[in-house]
N, CA and C atoms of all chains as a GROMACS GRO file, in nm:
protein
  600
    1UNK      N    1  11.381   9.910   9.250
    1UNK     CA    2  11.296   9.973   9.149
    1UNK      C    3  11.357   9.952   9.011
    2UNK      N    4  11.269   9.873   8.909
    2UNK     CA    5  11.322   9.882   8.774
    2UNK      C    6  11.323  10.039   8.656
    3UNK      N    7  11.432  10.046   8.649
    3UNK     CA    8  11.476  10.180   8.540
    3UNK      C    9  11.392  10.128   8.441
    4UNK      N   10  11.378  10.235   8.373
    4UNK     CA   11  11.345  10.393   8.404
    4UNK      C   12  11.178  10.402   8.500
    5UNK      N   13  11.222  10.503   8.561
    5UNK     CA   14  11.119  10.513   8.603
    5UNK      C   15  11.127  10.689   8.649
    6UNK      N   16  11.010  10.743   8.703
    6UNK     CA   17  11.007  10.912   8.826
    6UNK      C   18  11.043  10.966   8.919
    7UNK      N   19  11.152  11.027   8.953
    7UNK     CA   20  11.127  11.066   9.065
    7UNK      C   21  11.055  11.220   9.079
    8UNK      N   22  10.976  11.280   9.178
    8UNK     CA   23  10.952  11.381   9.186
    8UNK      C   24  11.018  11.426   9.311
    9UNK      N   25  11.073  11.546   9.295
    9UNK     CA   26  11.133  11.652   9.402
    9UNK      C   27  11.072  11.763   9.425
   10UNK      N   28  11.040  11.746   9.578
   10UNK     CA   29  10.993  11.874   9.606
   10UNK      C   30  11.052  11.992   9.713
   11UNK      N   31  11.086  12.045   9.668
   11UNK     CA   32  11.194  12.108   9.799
   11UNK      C   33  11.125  12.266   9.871
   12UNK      N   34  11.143  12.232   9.985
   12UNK     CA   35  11.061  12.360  10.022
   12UNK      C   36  11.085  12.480  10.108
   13UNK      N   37  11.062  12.562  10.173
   13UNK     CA   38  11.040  12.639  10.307
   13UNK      C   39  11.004  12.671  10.360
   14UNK      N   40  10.954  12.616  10.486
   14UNK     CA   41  10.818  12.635  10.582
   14UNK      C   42  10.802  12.770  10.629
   15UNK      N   43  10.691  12.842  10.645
   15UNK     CA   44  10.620  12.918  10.720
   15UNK      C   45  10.638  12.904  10.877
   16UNK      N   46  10.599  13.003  10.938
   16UNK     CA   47  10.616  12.944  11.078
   16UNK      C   48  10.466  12.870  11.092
   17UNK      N   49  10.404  12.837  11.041
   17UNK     CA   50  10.244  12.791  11.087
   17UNK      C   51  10.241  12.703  11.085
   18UNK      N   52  10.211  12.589  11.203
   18UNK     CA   53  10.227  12.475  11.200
   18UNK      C   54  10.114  12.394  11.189
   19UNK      N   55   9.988  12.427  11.257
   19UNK     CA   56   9.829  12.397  11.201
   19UNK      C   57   9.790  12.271  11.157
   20UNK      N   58   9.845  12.112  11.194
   20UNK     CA   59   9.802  11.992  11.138
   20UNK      C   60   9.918  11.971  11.017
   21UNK      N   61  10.029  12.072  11.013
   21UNK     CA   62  10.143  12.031  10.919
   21UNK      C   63  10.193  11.845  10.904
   22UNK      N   64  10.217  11.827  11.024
   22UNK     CA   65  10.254  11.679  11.000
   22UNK      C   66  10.183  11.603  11.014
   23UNK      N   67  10.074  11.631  11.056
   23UNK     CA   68   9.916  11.518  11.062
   23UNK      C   69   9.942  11.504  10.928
   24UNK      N   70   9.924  11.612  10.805
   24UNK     CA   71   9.907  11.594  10.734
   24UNK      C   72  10.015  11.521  10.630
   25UNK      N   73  10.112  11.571  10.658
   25UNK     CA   74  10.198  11.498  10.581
   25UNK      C   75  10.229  11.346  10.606
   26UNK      N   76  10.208  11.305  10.760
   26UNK     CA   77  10.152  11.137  10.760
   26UNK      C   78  10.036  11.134  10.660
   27UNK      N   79   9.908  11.196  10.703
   27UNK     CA   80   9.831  11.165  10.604
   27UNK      C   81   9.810  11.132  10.453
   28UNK      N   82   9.937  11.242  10.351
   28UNK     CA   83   9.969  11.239  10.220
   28UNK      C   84  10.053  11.075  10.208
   29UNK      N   85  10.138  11.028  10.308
   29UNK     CA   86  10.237  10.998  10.256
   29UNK      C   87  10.109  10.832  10.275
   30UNK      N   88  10.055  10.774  10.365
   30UNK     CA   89   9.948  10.696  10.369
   30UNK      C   90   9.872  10.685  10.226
   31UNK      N   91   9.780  10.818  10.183
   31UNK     CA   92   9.704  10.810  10.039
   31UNK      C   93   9.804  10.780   9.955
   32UNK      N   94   9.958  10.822   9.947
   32UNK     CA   95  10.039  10.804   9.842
   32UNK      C   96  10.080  10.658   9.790
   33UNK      N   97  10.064  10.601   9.893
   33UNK     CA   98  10.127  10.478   9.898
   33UNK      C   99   9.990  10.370   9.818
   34UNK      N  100   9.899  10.465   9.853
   34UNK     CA  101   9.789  10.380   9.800
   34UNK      C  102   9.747  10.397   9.657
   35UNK      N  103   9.866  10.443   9.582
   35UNK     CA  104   9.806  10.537   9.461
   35UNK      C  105   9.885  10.412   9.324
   36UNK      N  106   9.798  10.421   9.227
   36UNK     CA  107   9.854  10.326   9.115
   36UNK      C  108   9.978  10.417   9.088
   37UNK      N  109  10.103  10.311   9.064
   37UNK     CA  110  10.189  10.346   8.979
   37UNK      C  111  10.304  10.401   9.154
   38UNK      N  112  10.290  10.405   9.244
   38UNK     CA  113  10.377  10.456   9.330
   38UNK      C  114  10.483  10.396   9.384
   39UNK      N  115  10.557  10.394   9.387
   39UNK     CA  116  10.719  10.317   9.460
   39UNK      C  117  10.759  10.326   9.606
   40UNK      N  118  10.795  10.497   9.622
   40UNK     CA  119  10.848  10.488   9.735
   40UNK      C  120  10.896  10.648   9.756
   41UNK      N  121  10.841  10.666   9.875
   41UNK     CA  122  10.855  10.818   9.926
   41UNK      C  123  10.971  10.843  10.014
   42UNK      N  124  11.082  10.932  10.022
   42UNK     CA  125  11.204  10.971  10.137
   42UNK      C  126  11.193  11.144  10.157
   43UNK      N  127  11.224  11.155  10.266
   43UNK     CA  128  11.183  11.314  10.319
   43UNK      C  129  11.301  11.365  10.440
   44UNK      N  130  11.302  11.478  10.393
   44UNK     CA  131  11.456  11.494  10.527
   44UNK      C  132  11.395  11.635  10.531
   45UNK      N  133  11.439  11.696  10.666
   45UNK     CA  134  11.351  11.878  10.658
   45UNK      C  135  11.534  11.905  10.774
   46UNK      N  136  11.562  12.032  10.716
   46UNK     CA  137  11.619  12.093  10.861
   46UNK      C  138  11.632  12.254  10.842
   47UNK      N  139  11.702  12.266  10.759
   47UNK     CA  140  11.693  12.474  10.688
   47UNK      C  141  11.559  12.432  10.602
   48UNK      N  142  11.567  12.341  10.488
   48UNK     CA  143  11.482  12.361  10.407
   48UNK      C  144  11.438  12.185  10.419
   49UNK      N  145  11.338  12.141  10.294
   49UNK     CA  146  11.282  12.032  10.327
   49UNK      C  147  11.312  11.969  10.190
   50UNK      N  148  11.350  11.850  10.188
   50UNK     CA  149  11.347  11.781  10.058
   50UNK      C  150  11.240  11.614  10.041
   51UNK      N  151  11.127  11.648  10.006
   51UNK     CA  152  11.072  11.524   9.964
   51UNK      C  153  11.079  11.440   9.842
   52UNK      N  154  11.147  11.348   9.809
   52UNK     CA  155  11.108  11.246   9.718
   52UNK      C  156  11.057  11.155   9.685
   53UNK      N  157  10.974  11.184   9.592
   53UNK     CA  158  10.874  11.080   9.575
   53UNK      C  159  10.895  10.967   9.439
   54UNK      N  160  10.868  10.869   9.453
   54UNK     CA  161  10.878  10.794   9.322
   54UNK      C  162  10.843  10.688   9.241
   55UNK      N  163  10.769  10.743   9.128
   55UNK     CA  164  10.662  10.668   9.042
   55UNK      C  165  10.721  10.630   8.950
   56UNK      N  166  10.569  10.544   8.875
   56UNK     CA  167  10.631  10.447   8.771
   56UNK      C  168  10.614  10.516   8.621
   57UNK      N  169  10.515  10.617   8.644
   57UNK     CA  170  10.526  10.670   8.494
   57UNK      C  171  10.440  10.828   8.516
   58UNK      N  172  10.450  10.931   8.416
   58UNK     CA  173  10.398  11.015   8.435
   58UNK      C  174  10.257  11.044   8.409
   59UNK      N  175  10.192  10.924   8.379
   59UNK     CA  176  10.057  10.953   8.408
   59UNK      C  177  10.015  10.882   8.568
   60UNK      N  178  10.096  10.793   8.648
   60UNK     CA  179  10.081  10.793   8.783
   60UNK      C  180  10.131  10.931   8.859
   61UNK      N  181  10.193  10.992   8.829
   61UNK     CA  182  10.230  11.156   8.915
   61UNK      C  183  10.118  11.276   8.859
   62UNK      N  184  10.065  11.215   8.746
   62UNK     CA  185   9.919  11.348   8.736
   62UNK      C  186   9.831  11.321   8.814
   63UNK      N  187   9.806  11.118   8.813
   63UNK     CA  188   9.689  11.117   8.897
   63UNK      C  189   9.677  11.142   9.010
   64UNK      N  190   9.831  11.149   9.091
   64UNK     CA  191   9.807  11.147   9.246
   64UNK      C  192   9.802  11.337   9.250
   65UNK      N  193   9.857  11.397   9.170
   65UNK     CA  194   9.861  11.522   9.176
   65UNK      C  195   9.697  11.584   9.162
   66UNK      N  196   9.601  11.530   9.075
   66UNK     CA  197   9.491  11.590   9.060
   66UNK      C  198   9.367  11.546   9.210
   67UNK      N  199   9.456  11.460   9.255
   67UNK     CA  200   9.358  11.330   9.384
   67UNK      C  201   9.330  11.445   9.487
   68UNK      N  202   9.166  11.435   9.492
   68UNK     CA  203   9.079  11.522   9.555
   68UNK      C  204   9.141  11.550   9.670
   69UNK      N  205   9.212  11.450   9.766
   69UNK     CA  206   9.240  11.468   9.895
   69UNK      C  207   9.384  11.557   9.875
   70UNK      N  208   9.438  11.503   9.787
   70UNK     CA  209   9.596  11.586   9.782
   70UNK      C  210   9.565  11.726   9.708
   71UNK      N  211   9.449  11.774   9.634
   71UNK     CA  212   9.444  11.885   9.605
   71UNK      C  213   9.427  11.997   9.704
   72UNK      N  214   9.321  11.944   9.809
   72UNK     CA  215   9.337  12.037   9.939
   72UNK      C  216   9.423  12.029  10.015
   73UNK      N  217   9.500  11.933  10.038
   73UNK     CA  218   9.659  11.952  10.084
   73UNK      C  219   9.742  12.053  10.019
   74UNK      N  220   9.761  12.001   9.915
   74UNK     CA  221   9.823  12.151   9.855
   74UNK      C  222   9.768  12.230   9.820
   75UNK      N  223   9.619  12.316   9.826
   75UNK     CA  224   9.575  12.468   9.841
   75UNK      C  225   9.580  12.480   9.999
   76UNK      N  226   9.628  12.416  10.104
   76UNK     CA  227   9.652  12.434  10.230
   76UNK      C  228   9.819  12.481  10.249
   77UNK      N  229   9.887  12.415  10.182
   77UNK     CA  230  10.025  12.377  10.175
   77UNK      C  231  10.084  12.541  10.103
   78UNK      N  232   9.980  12.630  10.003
   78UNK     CA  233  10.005  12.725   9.972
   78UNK      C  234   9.971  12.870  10.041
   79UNK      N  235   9.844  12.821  10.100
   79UNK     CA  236   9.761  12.906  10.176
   79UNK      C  237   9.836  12.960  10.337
   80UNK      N  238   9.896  12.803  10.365
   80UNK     CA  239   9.972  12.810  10.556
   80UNK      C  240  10.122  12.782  10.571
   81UNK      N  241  10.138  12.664  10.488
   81UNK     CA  242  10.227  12.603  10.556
   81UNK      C  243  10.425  12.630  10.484
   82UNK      N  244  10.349  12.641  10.309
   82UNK     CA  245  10.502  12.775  10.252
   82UNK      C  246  10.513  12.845  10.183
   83UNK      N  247  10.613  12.887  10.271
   83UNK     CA  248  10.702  12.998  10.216
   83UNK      C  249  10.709  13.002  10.083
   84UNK      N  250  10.764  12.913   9.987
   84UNK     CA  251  10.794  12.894   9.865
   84UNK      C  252  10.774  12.749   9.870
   85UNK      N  253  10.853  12.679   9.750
   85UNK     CA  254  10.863  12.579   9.694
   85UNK      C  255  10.880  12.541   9.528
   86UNK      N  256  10.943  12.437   9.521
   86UNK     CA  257  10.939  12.392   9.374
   86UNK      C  258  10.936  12.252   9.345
   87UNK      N  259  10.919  12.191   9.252
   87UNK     CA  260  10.844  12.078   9.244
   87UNK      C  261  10.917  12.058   9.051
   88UNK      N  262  10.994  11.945   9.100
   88UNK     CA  263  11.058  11.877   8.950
   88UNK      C  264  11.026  11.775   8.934
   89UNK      N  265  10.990  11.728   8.808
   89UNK     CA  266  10.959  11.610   8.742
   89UNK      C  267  11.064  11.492   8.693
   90UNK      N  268  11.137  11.450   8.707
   90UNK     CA  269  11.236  11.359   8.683
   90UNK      C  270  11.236  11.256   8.590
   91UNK      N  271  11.286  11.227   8.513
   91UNK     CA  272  11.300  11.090   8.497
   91UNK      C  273  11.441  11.042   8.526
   92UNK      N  274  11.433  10.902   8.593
   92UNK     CA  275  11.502  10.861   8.665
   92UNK      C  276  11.640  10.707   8.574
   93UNK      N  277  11.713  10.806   8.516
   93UNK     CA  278  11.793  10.737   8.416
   93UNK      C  279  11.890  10.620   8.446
   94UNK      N  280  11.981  10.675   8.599
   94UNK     CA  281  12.038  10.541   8.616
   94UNK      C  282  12.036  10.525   8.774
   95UNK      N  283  12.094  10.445   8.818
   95UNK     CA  284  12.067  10.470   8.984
   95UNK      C  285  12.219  10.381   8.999
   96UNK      N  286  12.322  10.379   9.103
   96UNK     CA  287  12.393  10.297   9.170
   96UNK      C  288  12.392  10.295   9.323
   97UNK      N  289  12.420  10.228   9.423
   97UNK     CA  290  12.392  10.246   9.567
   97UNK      C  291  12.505  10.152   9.630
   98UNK      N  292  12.532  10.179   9.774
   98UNK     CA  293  12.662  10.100   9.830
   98UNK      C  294  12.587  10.078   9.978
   99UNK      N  295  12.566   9.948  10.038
   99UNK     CA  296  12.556   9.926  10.153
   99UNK      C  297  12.656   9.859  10.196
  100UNK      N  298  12.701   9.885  10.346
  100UNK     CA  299  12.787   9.849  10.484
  100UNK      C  300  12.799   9.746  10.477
  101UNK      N  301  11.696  12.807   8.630
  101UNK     CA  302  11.764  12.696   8.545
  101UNK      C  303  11.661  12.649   8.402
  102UNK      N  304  11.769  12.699   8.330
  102UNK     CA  305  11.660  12.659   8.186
  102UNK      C  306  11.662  12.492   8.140
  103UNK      N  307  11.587  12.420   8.125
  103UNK     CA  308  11.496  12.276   8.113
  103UNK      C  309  11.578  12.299   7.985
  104UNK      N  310  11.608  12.182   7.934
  104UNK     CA  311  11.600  12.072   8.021
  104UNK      C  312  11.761  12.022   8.129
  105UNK      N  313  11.780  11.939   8.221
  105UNK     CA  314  11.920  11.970   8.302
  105UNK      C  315  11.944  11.833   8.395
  106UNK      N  316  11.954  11.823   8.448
  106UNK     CA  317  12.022  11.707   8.559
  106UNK      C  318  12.007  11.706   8.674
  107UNK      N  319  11.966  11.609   8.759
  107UNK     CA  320  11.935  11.632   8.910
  107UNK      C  321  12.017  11.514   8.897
  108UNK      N  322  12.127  11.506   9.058
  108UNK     CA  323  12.153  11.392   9.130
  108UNK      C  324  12.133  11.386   9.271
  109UNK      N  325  12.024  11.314   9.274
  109UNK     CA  326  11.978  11.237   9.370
  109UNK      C  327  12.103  11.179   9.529
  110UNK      N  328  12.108  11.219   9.597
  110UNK     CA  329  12.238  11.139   9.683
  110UNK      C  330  12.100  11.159   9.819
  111UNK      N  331  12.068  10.994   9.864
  111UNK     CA  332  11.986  10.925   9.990
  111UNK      C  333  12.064  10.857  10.056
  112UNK      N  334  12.091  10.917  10.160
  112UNK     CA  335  12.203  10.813  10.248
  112UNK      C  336  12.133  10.834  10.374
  113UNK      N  337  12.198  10.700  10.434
  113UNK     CA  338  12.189  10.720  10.604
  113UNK      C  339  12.331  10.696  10.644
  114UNK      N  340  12.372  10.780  10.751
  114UNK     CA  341  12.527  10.795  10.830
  114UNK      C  342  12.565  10.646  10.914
  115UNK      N  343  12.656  10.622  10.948
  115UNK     CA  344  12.704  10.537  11.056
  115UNK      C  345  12.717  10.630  11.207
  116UNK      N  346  12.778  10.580  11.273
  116UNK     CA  347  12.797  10.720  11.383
  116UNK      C  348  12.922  10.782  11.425
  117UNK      N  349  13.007  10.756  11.261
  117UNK     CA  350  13.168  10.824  11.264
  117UNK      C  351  13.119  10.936  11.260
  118UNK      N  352  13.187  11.063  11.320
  118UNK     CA  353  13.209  11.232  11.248
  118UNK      C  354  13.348  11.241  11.211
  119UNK      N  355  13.375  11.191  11.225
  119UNK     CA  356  13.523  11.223  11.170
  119UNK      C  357  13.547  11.320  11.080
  120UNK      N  358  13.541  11.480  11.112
  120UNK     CA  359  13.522  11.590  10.974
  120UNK      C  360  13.440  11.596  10.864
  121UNK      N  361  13.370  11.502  10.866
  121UNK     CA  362  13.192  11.436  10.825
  121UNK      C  363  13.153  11.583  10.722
  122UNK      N  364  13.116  11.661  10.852
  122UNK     CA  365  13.089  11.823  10.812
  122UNK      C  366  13.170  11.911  10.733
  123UNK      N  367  13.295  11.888  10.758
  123UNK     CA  368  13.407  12.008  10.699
  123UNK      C  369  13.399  11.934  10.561
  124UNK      N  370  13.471  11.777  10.553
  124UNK     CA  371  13.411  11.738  10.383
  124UNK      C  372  13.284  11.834  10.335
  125UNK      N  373  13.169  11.810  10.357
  125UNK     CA  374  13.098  11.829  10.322
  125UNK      C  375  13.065  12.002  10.276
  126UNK      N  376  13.106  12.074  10.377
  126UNK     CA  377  13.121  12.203  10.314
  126UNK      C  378  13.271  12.241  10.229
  127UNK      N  379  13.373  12.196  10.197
  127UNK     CA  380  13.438  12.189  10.108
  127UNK      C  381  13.413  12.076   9.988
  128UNK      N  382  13.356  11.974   9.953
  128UNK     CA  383  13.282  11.903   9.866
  128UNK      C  384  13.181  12.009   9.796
  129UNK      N  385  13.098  12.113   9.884
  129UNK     CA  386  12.992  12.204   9.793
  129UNK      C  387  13.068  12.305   9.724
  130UNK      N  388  13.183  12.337   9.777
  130UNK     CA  389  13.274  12.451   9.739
  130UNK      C  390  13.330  12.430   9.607
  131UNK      N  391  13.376  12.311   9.617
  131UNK     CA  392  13.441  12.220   9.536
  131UNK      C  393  13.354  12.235   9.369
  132UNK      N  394  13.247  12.160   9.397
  132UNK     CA  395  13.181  12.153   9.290
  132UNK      C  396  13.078  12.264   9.258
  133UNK      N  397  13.045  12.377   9.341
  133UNK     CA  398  13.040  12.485   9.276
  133UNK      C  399  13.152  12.560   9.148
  134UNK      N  400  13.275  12.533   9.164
  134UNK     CA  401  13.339  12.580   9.079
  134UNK      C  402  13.369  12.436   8.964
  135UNK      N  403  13.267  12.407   8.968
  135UNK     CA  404  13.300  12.267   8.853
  135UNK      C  405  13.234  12.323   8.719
  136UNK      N  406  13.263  12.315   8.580
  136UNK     CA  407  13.194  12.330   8.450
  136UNK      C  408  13.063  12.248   8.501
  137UNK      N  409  12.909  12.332   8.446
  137UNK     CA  410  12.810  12.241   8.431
  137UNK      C  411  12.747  12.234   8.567
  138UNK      N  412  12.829  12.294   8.691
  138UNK     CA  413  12.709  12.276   8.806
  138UNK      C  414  12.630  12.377   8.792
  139UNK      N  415  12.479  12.353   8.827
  139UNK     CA  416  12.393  12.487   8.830
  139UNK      C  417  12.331  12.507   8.981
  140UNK      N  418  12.327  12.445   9.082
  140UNK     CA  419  12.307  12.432   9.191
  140UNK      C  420  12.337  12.289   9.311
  141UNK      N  421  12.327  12.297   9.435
  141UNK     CA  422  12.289  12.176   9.539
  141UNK      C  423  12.183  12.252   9.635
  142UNK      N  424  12.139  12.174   9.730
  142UNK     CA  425  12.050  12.146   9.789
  142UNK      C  426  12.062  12.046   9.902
  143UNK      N  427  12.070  12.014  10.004
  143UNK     CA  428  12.086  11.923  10.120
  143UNK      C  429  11.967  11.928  10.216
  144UNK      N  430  11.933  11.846  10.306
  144UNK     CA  431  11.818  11.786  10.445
  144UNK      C  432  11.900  11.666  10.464
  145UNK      N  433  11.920  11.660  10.614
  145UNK     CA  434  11.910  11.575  10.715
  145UNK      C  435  11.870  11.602  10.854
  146UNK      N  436  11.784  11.458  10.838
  146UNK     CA  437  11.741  11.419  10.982
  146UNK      C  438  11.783  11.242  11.019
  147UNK      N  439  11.636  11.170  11.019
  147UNK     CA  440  11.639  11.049  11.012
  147UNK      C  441  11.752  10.972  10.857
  148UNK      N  442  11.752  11.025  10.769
  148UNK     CA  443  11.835  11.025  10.632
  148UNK      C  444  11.854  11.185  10.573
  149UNK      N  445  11.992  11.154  10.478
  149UNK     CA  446  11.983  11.303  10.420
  149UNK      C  447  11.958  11.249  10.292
  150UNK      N  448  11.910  11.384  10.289
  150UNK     CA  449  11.889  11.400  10.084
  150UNK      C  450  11.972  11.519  10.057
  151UNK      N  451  12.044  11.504   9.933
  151UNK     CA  452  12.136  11.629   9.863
  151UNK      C  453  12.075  11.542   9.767
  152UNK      N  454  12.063  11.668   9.643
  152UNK     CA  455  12.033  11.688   9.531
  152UNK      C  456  12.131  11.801   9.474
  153UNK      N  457  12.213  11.774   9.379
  153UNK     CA  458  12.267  11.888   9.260
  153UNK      C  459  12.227  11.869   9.156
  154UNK      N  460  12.228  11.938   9.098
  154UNK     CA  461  12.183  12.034   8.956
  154UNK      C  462  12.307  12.020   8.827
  155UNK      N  463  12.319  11.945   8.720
  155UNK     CA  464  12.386  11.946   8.603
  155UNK      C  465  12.360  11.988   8.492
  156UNK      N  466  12.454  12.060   8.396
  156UNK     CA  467  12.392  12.115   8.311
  156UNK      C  468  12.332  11.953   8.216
  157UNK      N  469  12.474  11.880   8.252
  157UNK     CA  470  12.480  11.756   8.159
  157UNK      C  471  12.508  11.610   8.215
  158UNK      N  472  12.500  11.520   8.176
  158UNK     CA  473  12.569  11.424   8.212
  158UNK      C  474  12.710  11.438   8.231
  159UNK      N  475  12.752  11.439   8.093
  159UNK     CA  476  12.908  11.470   8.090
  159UNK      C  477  12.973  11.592   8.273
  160UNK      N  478  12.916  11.714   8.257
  160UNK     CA  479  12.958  11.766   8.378
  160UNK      C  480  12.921  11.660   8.483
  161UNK      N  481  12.872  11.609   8.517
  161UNK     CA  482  12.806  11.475   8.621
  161UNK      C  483  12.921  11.382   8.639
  162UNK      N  484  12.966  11.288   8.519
  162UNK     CA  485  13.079  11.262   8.482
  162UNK      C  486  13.200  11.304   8.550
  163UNK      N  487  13.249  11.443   8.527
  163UNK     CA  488  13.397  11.504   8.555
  163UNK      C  489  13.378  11.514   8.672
  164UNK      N  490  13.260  11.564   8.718
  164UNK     CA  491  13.232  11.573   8.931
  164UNK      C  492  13.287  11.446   8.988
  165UNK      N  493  13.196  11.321   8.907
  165UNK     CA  494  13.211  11.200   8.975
  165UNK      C  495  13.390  11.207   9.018
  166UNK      N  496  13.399  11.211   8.860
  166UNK     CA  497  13.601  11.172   8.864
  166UNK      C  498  13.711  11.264   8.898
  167UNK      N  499  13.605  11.382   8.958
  167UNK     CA  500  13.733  11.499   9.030
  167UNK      C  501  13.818  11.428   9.122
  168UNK      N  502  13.943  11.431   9.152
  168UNK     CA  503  14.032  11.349   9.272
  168UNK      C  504  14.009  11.386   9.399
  169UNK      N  505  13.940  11.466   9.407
  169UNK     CA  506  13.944  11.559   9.568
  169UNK      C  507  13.796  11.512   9.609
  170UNK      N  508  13.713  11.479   9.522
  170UNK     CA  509  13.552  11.432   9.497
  170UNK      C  510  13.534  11.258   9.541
  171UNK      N  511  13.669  11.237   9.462
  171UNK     CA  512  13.716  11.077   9.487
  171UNK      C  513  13.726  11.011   9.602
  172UNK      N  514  13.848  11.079   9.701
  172UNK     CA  515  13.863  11.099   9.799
  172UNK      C  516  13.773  11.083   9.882
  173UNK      N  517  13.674  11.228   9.892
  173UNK     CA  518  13.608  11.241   9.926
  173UNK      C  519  13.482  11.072   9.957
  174UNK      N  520  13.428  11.040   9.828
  174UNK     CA  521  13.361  10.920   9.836
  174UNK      C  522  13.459  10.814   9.890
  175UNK      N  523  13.546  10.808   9.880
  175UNK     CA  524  13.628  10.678   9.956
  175UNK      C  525  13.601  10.716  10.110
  176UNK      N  526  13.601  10.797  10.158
  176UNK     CA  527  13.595  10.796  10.318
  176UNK      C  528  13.435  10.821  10.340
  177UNK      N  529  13.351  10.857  10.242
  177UNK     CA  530  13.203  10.795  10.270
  177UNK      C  531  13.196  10.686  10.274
  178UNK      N  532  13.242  10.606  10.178
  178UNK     CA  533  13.205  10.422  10.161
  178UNK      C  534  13.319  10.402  10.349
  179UNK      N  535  13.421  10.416  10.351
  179UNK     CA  536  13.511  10.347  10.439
  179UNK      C  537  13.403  10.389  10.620
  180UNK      N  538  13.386  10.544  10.583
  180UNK     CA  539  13.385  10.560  10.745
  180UNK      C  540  13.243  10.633  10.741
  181UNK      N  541  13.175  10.723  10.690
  181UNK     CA  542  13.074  10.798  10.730
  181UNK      C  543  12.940  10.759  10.689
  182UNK      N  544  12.902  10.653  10.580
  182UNK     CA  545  12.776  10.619  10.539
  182UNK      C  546  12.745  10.460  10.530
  183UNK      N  547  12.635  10.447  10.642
  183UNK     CA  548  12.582  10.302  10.613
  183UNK      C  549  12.541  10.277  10.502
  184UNK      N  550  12.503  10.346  10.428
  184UNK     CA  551  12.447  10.269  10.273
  184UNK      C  552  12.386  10.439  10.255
  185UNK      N  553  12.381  10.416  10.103
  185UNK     CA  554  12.324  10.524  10.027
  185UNK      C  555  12.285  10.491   9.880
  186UNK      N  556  12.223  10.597   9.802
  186UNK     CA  557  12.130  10.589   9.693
  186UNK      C  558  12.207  10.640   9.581
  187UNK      N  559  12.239  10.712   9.491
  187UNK     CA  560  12.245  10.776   9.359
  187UNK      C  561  12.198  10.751   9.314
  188UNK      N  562  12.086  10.875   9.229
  188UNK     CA  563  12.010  10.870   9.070
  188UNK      C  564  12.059  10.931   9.010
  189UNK      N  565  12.036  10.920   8.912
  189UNK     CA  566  12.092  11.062   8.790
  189UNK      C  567  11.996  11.039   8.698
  190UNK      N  568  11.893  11.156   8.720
  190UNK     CA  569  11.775  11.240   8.649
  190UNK      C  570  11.752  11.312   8.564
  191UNK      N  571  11.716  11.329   8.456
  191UNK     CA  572  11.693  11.396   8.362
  191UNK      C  573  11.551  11.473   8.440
  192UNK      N  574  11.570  11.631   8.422
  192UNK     CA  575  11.490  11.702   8.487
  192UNK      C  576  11.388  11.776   8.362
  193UNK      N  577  11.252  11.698   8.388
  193UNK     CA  578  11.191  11.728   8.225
  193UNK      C  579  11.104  11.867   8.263
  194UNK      N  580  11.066  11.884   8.369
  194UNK     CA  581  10.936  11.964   8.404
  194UNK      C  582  10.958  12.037   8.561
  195UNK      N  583  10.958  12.195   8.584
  195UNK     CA  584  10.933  12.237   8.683
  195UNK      C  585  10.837  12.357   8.677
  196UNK      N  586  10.765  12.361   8.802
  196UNK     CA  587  10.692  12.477   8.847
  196UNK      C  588  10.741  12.493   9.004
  197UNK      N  589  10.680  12.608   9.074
  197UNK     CA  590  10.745  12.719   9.163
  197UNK      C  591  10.626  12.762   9.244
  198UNK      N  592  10.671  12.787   9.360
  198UNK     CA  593  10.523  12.905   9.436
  198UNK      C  594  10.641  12.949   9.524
  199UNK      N  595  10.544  13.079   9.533
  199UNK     CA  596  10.671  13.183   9.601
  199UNK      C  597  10.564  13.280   9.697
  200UNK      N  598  10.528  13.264   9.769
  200UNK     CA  599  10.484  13.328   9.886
  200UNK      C  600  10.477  13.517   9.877
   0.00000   0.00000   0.00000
């Protein structure tokens, strides 16, 4: 990914209600991928959940945020599935990485 | 946490050493809780982990990197516990919250 660019963090805590939870979150992560301006999504859950998502500019993270299908995901996501949550906007200043 | 602040990003996947894997890791949070400039961490693993901490600044980001015990620490990630991993370092422009 070329700098600068978004990441968004969303970190969370599930409810016990499980109700199409990960249907759906295959489902988000499918529309996401299909969205202008998107990079690349990573997700880890075990006490709590950390999703990252990451775009190319912040008018690609309004559009996928206002996207009809992801709006009822998240009035579902508030309604069943958490506990809490928070949701940061990033910009993504430098990056370094080490592979084996 | 008052905006604006620092997220670092850490995406890794493990090899299949434990070699005290865990005990680092809960003395590494200990560690840099008492560092100038931390304001939080955050961890998930499953398939990959995600940790995310919280800076007031770069500069505190900086002195973490170059603590000796922190150092350490990353030398026996690169040598024995992580197939490859990520670092960002984020400028955190924007958050909102839901709280159940």
């Amino acid at each position: 990914m070329n700098l600068p660019y978004y990441a968004v963090i969303f970190t969370s805590t599930r409810t016990e209600v499980d109700d199409d939870y990960n249907e759906m979150g295959t489902k988000m992560v499918e529309l996401a991928k299909k969205q202008e301006g998107f990079l690349a999504v990573e997700s880890a859950r075990n006490d709590i959940g950390i999703t990252v998502s990451y775009w190319q500019s912040l008018e690609s993270i309004k559009q996928w945020k206002q996207n009809l299908d992801h709006l009822d995901a998240q009035q579902k996501g508030i309604s069943k599935w958490y506990e809490n949550y928070i949701v940061r906007i990033c910009l993504v200043e430098k990056e370094y990485s080490f592979q084996k």
